[in-house]
N, C-alpha and C positions, 0 to 999 in steps of 0.2 A: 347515849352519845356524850362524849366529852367535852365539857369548853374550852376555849379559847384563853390563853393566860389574858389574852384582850377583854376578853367577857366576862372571867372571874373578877377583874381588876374594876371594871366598871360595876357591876354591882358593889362589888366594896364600897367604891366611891359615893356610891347614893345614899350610904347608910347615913342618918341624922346627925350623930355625935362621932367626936375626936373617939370617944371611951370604944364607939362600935367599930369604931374603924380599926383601932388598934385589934383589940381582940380578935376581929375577925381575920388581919395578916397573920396572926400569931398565932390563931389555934386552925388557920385553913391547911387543909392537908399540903398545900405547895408554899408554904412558908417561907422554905427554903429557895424558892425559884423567887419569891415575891425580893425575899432579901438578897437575892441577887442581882435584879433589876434596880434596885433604888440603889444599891455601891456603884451598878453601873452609869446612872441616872445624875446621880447624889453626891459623890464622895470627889472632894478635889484632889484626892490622888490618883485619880482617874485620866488619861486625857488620850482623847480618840487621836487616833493618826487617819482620818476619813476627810476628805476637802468639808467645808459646811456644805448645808444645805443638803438636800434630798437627788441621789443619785439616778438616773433613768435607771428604769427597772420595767420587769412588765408581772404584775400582780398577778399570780397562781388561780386556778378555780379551788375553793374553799371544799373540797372534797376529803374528807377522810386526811386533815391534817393538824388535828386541833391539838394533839401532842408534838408534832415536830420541832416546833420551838423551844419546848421543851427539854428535848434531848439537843437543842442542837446549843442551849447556853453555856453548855461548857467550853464551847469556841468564840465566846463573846473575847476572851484572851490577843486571840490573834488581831484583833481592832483597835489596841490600847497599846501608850506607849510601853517598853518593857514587854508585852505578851510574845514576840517573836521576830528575832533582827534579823534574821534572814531573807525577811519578805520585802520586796521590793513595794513602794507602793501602788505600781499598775496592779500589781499580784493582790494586795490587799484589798483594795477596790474592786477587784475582779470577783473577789471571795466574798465579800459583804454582798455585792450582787449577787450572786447566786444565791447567797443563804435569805434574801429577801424575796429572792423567786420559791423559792422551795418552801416557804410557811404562810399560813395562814396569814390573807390579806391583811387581815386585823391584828394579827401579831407582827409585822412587816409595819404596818401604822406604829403600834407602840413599841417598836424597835429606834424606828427612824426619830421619834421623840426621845428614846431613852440618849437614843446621840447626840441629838441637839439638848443634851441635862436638863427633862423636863418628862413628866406624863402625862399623856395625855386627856388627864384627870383632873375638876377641876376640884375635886374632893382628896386628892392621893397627892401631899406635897413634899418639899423637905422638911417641915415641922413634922405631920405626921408620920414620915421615913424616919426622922428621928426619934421621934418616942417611943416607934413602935420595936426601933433596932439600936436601942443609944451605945451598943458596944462599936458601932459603926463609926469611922471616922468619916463624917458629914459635914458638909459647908452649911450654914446657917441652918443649923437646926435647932 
C-alpha cells in the first residue's frame, strides 16, 4: 500500500537533522511532487486566487486514494493567479472543492495548509524548502 504525500512528508519531518531532511526530499522517489508543494507553499510568486481560510468541504473515506493527489498536482495551476483567466471564481472555488473531496483526507489537510503558505510540519519549513530546492525562488529562505 501506498502513502499518502501527508504521510511521506511527515516522517520527513521527524527526522533529527536539517542534513536528514534535506536528503531525504532529495533522494525520495517524489521529489519532484515534494518540490512542488513547497513552490506552491513557499514561493512569493505564488498567490492563490481562493477566499482565506478553509472552504466547507466534506472529507472523503480514505480508501484506495493515497495516489490521487498525486496526479491531481498538476491542477494546483488553476488556483493561482495567472494559472487560468477564464475561470470565474464561483468556478474556482467550486473546483478546489471538489479536488479536496476527491483525495485523501490527509492530503486535503496539507493542501489546505499549502494555501494558507505553510506545512503542516513543524520540521518541513521555508528554510528547509530552501536548501533543499535553492534554484526555487523562495520568500525567506
Amino acid at each position: 500500500m501506498y502513502k499518502t504525500l501527508y504521510e511521506e512528508l511527515s516522517i520527513i519531518s521527524e527526522l533529527k537533522t536539517v542534513k536528514e531532511k534535506v536528503e531525504a526530499l532529495l533522494q525520495h522517489k517524489r521529489s519532484d511532487a515534494f518540490k512542488i508543494l513547497f513552490i506552491y507553499a513557499y514561493s512569493h510568486e505564488i498567490k492563490w486566487l481562493l477566499p482565506p481560510g478553509d472552504p466547507p468541504y466534506k472529507a472523503m473515506q480514505p480508501i484506495n486514494m493515497e495516489s490521487r493527489f498525486l496526479n491531481e498536482l498538476r491542477r494546483l495551476y488553476l488556483f493561482v493567479e495567472g494559472g487560468n483567466t477564464n475561470l470565474t471564481n464561483n468556478k474556482r472555488e467550486s473546483l478546489f472543492i471538489q479536488l479536496l473531496e476527491s483525495i485523501d483526507p490527509m492530503d486535503a489537510i496539507l493542501l489546505l495548509a499549502i494555501k494558507n503558505n505553510k506545512m503542516p510540519f513543524k520540521g518541513l519549513n521555508k528554510k528547509i524548502a530552501h536548501q533543499t530546492f535553492p534554484e526555487l525562488n523562495l520568500e525567506g529562505g
